[in-house]
C-alpha positions in Angstrom: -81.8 52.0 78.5 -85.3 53.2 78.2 -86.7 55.7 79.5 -87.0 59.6 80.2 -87.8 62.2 82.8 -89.6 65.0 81.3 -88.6 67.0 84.2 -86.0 67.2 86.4 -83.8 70.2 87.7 -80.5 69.4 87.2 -78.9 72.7 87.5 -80.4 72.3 90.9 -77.8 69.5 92.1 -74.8 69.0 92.9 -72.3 68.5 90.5 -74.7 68.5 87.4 -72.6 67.1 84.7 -71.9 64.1 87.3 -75.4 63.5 86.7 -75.8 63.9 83.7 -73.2 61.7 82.5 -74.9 58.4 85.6 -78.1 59.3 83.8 -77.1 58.9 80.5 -76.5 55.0 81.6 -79.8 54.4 82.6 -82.4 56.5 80.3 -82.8 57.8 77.2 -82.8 61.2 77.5 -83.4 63.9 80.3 -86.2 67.5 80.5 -83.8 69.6 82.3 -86.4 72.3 83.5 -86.2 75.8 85.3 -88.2 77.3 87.6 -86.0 80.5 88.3 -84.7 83.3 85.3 -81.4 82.7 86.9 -81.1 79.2 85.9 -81.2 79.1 82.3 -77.6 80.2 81.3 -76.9 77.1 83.6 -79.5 74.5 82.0 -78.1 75.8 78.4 -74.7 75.0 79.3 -75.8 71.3 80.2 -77.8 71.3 76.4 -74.7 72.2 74.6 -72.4 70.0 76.5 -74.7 67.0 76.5 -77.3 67.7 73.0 -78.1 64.1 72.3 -79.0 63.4 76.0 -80.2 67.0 78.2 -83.3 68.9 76.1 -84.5 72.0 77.8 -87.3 73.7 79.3 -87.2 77.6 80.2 -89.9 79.2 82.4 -90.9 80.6 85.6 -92.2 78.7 88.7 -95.3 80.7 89.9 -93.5 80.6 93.4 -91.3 82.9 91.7 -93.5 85.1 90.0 -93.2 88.1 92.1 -89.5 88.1 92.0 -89.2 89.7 88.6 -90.5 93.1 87.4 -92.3 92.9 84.1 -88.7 94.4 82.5 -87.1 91.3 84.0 -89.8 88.9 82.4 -89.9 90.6 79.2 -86.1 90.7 78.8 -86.0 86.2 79.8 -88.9 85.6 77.4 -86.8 87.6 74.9 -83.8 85.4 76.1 -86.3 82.5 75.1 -87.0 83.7 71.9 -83.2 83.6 71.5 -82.3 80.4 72.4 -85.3 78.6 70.4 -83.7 75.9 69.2 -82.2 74.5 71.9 -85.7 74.6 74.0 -88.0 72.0 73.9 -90.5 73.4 76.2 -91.8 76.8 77.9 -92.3 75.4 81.6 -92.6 75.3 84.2 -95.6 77.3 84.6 -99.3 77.7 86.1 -100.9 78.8 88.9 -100.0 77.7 92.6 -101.9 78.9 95.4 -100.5 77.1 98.2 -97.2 79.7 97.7 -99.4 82.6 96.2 -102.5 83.3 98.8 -103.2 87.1 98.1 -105.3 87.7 95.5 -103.4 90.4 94.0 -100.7 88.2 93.6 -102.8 85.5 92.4 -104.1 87.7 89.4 -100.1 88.9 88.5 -99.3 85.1 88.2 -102.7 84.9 85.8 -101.3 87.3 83.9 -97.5 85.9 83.4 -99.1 82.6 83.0 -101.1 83.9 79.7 -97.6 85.4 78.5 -95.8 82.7 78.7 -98.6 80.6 76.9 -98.6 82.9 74.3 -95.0 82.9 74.0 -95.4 78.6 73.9 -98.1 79.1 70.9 -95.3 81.7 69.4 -92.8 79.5 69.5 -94.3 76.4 68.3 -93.5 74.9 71.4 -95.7 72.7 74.3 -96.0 73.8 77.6 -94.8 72.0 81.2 -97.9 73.1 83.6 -97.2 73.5 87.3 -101.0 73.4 89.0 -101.3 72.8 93.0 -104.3 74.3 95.0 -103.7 75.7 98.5 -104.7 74.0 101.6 -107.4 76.8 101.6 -107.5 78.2 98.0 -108.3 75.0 96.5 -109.2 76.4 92.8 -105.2 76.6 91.3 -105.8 73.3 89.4 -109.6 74.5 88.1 -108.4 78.1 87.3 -105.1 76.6 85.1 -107.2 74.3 83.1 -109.7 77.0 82.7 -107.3 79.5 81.4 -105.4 76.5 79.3 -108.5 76.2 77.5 -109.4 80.1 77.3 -105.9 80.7 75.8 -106.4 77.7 73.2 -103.6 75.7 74.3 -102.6 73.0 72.6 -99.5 71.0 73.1 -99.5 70.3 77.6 -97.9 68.6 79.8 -99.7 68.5 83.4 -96.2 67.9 86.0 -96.7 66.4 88.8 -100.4 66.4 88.4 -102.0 66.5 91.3 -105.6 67.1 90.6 -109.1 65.2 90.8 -110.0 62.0 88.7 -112.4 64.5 86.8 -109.5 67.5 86.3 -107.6 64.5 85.1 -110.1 63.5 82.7 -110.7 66.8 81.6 -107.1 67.4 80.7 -106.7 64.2 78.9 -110.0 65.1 77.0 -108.2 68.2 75.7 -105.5 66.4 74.3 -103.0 67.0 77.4 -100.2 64.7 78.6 -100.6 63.9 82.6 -97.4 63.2 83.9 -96.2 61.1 87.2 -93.8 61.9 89.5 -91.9 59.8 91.9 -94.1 60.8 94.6 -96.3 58.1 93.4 -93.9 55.6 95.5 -95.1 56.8 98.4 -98.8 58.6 97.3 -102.2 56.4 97.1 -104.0 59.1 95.6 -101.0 59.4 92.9 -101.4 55.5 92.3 -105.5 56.0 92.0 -104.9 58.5 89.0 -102.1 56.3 87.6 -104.5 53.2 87.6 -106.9 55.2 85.6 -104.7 56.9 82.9 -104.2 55.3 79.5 -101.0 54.9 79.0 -100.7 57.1 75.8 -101.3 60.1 78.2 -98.8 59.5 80.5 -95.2 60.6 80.9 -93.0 60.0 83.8 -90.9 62.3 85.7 -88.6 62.5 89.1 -89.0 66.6 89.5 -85.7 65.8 90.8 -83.8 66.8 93.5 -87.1 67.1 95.2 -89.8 64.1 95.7 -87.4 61.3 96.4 -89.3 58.1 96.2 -86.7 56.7 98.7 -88.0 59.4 101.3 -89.5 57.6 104.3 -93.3 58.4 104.7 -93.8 57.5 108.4 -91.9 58.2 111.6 -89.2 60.9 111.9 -88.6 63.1 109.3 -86.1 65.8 108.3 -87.4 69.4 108.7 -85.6 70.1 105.1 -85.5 66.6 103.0 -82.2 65.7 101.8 -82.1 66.3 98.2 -81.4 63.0 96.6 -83.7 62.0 94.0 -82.0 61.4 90.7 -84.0 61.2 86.7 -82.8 57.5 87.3 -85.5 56.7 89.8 -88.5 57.4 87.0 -87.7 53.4 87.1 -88.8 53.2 90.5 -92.0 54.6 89.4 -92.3 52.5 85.9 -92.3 49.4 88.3 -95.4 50.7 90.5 -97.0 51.6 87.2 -96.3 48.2 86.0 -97.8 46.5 88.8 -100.9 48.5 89.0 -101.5 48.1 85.1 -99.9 44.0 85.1 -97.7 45.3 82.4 -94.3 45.3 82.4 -92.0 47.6 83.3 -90.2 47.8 79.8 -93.8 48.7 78.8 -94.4 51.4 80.5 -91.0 53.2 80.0 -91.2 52.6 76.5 -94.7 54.0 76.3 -93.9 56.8 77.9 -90.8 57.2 76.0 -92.7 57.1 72.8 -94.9 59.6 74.2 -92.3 62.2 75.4 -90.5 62.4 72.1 -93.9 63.2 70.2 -94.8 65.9 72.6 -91.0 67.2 72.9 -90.3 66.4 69.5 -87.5 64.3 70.3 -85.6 62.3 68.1 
């Protein structure tokens, strides 16, 4: 069936292959993607078990930045370096200053943001950006395109993007992909951005387990969501899409299909 999730975090779930294997019923292909150093072993595993169906994409979540000591970040992108061919992607990355607020720590997760960009550009390989402002720091989105476009980037993926019409435009300009989580079930602004964006900029994603479109958005909600978004439910989203654009559904995920295996190189 068509379709893919350019990025999910599988090695996040419970019973991973499980997934994998329901997945590979309904899509095409899955963007396993980590956001810790101590996920990777994991998310290789799933690659080398599953090749035709799991790609790979190894990076650091600016939430974790501070974590790691340079040592610890030098020694994964070495790891990376290692493990070349079975990555697709360096992501996710960016700038997030709703979990970074102190400046400080703000200008460390600049500076591991430009390494890992380089690191992209050294390894022929495109980039899975993670951009959200803070409720008061409301610059994260600005400040990532800005140093996307000092550093010369080429080959992006915005996930999750949650920026203005005119950020969107401005990454779509420079040649970047935008992608759409499942939060557009339950997100107007989401659907706004989806109803502008050409379809041969767009991807489609679950960031699975989190953002489950099934989630109720009114009335009483769990203090800690239940974790139950699947890659699957990028069909949820394909049908909003759909409606909003009066295309199909098999439109859209084929679209977006086509689109993920040019920027992943997917064949």
């Amino acid at each position: 069936m068509p379709g893919i999730d350019v990025h999910c975090h599988i090695t996040h779930m419970e019973n991973p292959e499980s997934v994998v294997r329901e997945a590979m019923q309904k899509l095409s292909a899955v963007v396993t993607v980590t956001a810790e150093i101590s996920h990777a072993e994991q998310a290789l595993e799933l690659r080398s078990k599953f090749p035709d169906f799991v790609f790979v994409s190894l990076g650091l979540h600016p939430e974790y930045c501070m974590k790691y000591s340079g040592r610890e970040i030098a020694s994964y992108m070495e790891l990376i370096r290692h493990s070349r061919k079975d990555v697709c992607a360096i992501g996710e990355v960016g700038l997030d200053y709703s979990w970074i607020t102190k400046s400080d720590e703000q200008e460390r997760s600049k500076e591991i943001f430009i390494q890992m960009i380089g690191l992209a550009k050294e390894l022929g390989l495109p980039l899975e950006i993670h951009s959200r402002n803070g409720d008061k720091q409301k610059t994260a989105i600005h400040d990532t395109l800005k140093i996307l476009t000092d550093e010369d980037a080429k080959d992006v993926v915005m996930h999750c993007f949650s920026g203005s019409e005119d950020e969107m435009k401005y990454a779509i300009e420079n040649g970047y992909y935008i992608s759409f989580a499942t939060i557009i079930c339950r997100s107007r602004k989401h659907q706004r951005l989806a109803g502008i964006c050409d379809l041969g900029s767009m991807l489609l994603e679950t960031d699975s387990p989190w953002l489950d479109p099934d989630e109720p958005t009114h009335g009483v909600r769990q203090a800690v969501p239940e974790l139950k978004n699947r890659p699957w439910k990028i069909r949820q989203s394909a049908q909003l899409i759909a409606e909003i654009k009066q295309l199909s559904m098999d439109e859209v995920l084929n679209i977006t299909e086509e689109n993920a295996k040019r920027i992943f190189r997917i064949d």
